[in-house]
C-alpha positions in Angstrom: 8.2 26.8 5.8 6.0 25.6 8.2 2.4 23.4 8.8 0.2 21.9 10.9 -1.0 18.3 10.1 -3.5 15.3 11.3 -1.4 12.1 11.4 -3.6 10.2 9.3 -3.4 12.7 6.1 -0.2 12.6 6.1 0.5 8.6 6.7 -0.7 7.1 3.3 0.4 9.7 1.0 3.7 9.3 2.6 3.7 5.7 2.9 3.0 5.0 -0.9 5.7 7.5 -1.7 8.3 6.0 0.3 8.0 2.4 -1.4 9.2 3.8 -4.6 12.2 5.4 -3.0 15.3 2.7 -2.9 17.0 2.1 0.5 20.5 2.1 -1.4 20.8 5.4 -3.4 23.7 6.4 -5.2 22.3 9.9 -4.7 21.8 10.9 -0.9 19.0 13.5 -2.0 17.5 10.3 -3.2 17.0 8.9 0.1 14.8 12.0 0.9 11.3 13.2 0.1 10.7 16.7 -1.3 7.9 18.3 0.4 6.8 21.4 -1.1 3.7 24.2 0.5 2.0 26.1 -2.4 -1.5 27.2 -3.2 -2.8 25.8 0.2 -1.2 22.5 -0.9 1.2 19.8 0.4 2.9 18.4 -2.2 5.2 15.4 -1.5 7.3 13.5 -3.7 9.1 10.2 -4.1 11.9 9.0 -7.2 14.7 6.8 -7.8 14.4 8.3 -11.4 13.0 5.6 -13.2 9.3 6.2 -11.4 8.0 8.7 -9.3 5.2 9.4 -7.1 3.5 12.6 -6.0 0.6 13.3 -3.7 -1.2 16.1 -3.2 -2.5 17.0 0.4 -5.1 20.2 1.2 -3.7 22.4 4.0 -6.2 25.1 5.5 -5.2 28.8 5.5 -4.2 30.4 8.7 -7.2 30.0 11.6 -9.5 28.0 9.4 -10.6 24.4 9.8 -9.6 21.9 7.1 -12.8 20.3 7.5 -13.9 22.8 5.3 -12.0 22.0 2.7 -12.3 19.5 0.1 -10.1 16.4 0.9 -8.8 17.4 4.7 -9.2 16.6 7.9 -10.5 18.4 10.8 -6.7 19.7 12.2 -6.1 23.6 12.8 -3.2 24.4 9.5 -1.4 27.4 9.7 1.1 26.6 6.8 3.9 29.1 5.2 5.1 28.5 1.8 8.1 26.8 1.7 9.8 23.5 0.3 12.9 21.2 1.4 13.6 17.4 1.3 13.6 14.9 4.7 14.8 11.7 4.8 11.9 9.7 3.7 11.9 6.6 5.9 12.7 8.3 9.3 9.9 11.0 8.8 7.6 8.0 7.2 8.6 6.3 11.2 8.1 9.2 13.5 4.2 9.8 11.4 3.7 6.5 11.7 5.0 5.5 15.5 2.6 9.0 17.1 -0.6 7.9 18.1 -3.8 8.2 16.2 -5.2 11.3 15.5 -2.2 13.1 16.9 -1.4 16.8 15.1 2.2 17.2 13.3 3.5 20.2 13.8 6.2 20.7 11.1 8.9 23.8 10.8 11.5 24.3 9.0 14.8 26.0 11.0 18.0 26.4 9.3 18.9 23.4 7.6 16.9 21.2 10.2 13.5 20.6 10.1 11.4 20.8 14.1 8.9 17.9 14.3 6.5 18.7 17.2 3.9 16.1 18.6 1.9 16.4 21.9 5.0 15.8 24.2 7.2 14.2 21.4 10.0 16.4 19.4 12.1 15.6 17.1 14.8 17.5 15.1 15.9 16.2 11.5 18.7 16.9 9.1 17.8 17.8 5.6 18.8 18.5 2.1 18.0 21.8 0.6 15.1 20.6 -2.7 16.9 23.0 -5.0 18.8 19.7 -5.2 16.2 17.6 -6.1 16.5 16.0 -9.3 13.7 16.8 -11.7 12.3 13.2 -13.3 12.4 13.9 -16.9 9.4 13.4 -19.0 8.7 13.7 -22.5 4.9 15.1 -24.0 2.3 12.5 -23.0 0.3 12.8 -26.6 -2.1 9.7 -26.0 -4.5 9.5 -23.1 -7.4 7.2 -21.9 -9.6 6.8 -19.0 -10.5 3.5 -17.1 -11.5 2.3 -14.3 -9.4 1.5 -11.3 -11.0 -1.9 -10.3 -11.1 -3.1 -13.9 -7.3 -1.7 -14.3 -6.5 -3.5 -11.4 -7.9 -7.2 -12.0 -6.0 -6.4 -15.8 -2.6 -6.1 -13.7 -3.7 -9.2 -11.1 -4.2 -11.6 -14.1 -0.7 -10.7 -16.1 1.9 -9.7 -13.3 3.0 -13.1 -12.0 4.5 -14.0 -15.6 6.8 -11.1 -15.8 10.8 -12.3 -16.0 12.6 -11.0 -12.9 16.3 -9.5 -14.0 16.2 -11.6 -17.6 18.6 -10.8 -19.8 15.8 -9.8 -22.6 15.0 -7.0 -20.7 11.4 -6.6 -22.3 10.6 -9.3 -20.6 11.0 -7.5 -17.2 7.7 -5.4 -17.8 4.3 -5.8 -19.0 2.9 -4.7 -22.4 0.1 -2.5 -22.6 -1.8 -3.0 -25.6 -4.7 -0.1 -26.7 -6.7 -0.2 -29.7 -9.0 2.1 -30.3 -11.7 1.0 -27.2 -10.2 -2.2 -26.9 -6.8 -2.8 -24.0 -4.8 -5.5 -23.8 -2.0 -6.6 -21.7 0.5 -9.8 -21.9 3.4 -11.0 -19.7 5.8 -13.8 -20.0 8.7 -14.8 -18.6 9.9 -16.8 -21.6 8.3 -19.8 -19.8 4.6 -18.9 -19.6 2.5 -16.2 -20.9 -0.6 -14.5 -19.8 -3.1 -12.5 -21.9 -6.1 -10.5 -20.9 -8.3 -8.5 -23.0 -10.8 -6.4 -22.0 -12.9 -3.1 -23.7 -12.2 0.4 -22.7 -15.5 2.4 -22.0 -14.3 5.4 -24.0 -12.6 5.0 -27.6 -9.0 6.4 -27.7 -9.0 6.8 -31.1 -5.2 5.3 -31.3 -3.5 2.5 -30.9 -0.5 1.8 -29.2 2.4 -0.5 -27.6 3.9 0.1 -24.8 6.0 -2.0 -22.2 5.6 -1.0 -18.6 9.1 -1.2 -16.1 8.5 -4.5 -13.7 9.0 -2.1 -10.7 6.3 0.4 -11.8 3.6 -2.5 -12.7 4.4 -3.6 -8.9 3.9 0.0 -7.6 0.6 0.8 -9.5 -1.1 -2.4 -8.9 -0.7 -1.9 -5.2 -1.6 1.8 -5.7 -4.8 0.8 -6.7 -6.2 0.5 -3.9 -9.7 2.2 -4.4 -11.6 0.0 -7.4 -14.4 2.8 -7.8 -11.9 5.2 -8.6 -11.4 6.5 -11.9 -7.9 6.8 -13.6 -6.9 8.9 -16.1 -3.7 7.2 -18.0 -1.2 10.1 -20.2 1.4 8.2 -21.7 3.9 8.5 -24.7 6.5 6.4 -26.2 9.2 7.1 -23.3 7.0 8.0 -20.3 3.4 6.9 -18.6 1.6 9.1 -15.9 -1.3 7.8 -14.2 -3.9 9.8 -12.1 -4.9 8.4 -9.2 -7.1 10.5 -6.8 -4.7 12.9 -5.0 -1.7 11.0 -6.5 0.3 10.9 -9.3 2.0 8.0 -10.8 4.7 8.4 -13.4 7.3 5.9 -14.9 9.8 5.8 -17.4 8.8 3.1 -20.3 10.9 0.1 -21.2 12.4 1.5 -24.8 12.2 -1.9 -26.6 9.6 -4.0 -29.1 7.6 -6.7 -27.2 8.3 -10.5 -29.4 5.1 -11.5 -31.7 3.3 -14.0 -29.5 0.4 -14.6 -32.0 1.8 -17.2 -34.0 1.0 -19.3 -30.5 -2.4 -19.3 -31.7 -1.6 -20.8 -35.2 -1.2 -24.1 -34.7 -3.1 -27.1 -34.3 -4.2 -28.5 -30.8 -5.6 -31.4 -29.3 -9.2 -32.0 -28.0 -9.9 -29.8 -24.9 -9.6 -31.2 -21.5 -11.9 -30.0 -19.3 -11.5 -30.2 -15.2 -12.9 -29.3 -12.1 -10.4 -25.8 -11.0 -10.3 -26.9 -7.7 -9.9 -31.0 -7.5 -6.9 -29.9 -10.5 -5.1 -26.9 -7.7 -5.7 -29.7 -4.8 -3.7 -32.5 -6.8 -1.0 -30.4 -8.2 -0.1 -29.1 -4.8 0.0 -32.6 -3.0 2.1 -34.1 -6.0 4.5 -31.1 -6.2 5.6 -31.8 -2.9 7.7 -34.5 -3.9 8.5 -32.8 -7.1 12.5 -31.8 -7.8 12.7 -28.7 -5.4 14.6 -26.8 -8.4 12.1 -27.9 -11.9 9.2 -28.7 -10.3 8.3 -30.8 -12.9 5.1 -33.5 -12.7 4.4 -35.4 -15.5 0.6 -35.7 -17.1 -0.6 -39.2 -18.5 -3.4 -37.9 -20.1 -5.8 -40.6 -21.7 -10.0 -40.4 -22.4 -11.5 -39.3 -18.8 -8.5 -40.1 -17.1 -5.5 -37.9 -16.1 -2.8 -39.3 -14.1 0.0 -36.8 -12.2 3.5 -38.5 -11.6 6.8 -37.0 -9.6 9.3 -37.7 -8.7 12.5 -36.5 -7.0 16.7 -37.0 -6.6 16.0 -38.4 -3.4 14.0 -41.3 -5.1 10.8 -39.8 -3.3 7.6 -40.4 -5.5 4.2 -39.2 -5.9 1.2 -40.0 -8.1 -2.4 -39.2 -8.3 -5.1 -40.1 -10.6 -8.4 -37.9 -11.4 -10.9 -37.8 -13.8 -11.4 -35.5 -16.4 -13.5 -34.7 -20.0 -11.4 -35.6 -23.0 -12.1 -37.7 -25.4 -8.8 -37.1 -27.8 -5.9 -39.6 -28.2 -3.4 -40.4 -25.4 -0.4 -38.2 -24.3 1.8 -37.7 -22.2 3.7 -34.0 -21.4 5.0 -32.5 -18.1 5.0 -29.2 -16.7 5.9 -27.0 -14.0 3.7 -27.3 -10.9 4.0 -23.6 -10.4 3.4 -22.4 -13.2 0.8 -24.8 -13.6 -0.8 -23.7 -10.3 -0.6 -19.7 -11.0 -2.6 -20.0 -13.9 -5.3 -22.5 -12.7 -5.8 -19.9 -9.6 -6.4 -17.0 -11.3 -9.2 -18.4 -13.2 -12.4 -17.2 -11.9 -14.9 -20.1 -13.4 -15.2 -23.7 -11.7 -14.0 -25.5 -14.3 -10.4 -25.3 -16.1 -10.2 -25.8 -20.0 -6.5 -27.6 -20.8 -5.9 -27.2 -24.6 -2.8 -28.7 -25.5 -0.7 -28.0 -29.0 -0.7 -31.3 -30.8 3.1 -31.0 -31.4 3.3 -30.1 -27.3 5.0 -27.3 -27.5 2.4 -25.4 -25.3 -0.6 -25.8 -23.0 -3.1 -22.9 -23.5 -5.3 -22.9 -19.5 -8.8 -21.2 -19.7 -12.4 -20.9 -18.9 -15.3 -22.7 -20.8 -16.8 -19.8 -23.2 -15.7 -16.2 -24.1 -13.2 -15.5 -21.3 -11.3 -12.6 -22.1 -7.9 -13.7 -20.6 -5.5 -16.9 -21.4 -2.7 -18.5 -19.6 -0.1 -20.5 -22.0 2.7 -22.4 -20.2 5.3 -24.5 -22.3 6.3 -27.9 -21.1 8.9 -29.2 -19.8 11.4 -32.2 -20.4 12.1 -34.6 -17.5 
């Protein structure tokens, strides 16, 4: 097995490969990245078994310019069929430490692999990729198309309220709702929730729920990369596979039912408070300073055009600040995390924040005036 390569073909692919790949494997092979030459094709991949990535790089035949071919770079390949498995990281090092531009020669001798580079050489130990664990997937029956940018501002708007390690383990993911031409995805920690709704421009003809592995939401938002692109999604009850460009992205499904969160919506509320985005994310972050480092907690006085933020702290530290605001509902007082608070309010994209409070306080719905398809809820606290 042998090829030649231009360093910056080879860089991304391997670079978005290796972020999936654990630094502490209880498998060695794990630690390594299979790289496999076949039909004039590179094929690398990445697992820790729960997700995997593989890209797909064009290598030239012998004597013929890449240029030439779709997807490739201008480098000389004379490649030989061939496949084995390098340590992921150092190879990911040696690529990414040559200078730009430089040509990788690769060969594979023995059971080491030959790294050639200008004047720089480097000999590797490898692990033969008959060992490679195959990453099991069931038949993907459902499949839909969207659009990468829109996927990707979907993803922005949910993944900050996913649990990290929570013992209700579906709450360490990120339901993916799809009816028919309509997608929808929630998140919640158990302390906040986020909801965004948006409409598919092909019908699917299906619906379905699925909840997406915390780790493999992380990896495909930062995949997308590329918000023209357009992504093809396969996914059935165990597994998801997502095409993107020369990559593909699978993951292994969270096997559990995501709680009812609708009945949130049946209740009754208070008035609507409505204030300027900005003056509200200014204010929170001056008060929260002197919030309780642990809670965060800052308490709302809320009363007709007047909303008044109190903290304070162990250390006796205190913090207040007054701004005005539409409302024109009784008075109340409630208190929140400033966080929490703060994470929703930034990812609205209007000027003005809509506050809609449950009237038994229970929860705090955060929006945009109008038909806004996405919702921040964040339940209160008590300090």
């Amino acid at each position: 097995m042998k090829f030649i390569i231009n360093r910056e073909e080879i860089l991304l692919p391997l670079q978005q490969i290796v972020s999936v790949i654990e630094k502490r494997q209880t498998m060695p092979i794990l630690s390594n990245v299979l790289m496999v030459i076949e039909d004039d094709q590179l094929v690398l991949t990445g697992t820790d078994l729960e997700i995997q990535i593989i890209a797909k790089i064009n290598i030239a035949k012998d004597g013929v310019y890449a240029e030439n071919l779709p997807g490739a770079g201008s480098a000389i390949a004379t490649a030989t069929p061939g496949s084995i498995t390098v340590p992921a990281r150092k190879f990911l090092d040696i690529c990414r430490l040559l200078p730009n531009g430089a040509e990788i020669k690769f060969e594979l001798v023995d059971d080491k692999v030959k790294i050639a580079s200008s004047r720089s050489r480097f000999s590797l130990s490898c692990l033969p990729a008959d060992n490679y664990p195959e990453f099991a997937e069931s038949e993907l029956e459902n499949h839909l198309f969207i659009n990468a940018g829109k996927f990707k501002k979907a993803l922005d708007k949910t993944v900050f309220c996913m649990a990290n390690q929570d013992v209700r383990y579906y709450l360490n993911g990120l339901l993916l709702n799809v009816s028919n031409s309509k997608l929808k995805l929630v998140a919640s920690d158990g302390h906040r929730l986020s909801i965004y709704e948006d409409n598919l421009d092909h019908a699917t003809g299906f619906e379905a729920r699925i909840i997406l592995p915390r780790k493999g939401v992380l990896e495909l938002s930062r995949l997308l990369d590329d918000p023209e692109a357009e992504l093809k999604v396969e996914f059935s009850s165990n597994n998801i596979r997502v095409f993107i460009k020369n990559l593909i992205f699978s993951a292994k499904l969270v096997d559990s039912k995501y709680p009812d969160f609708g009945k949130v919506f049946q209740q009754e509320f208070f008035n609507q408070i409505h204030i300027q985005k900005q003056i509200l994310k200014e204010a929170l972050t001056r008060v929260a300073i002197l919030a309780n480092e642990k809670f965060k907690g800052v308490t709302f006085d809320i009363s007709p055009d007047s909303l008044k933020m109190s903290t304070h702290n162990p250390e006796h530290d205190e913090a207040e600040e007054e701004l005005v605001i539409e409302y024109t509902g009784e008075p109340l007082t409630i208190a929140f995390n400033a966080q929490y608070l703060l994470d929703a309010v930034s990812n609205l994209d209007s000027e003005l924040a809509v506050l809609t409070i449950a009237s038994n306080a229970s929860s705090c719905f955060i929006d945009e005036p109008g038909d806004c398809g996405y919702k921040f809820i964040v339940m209160p606290m008590r300090l």
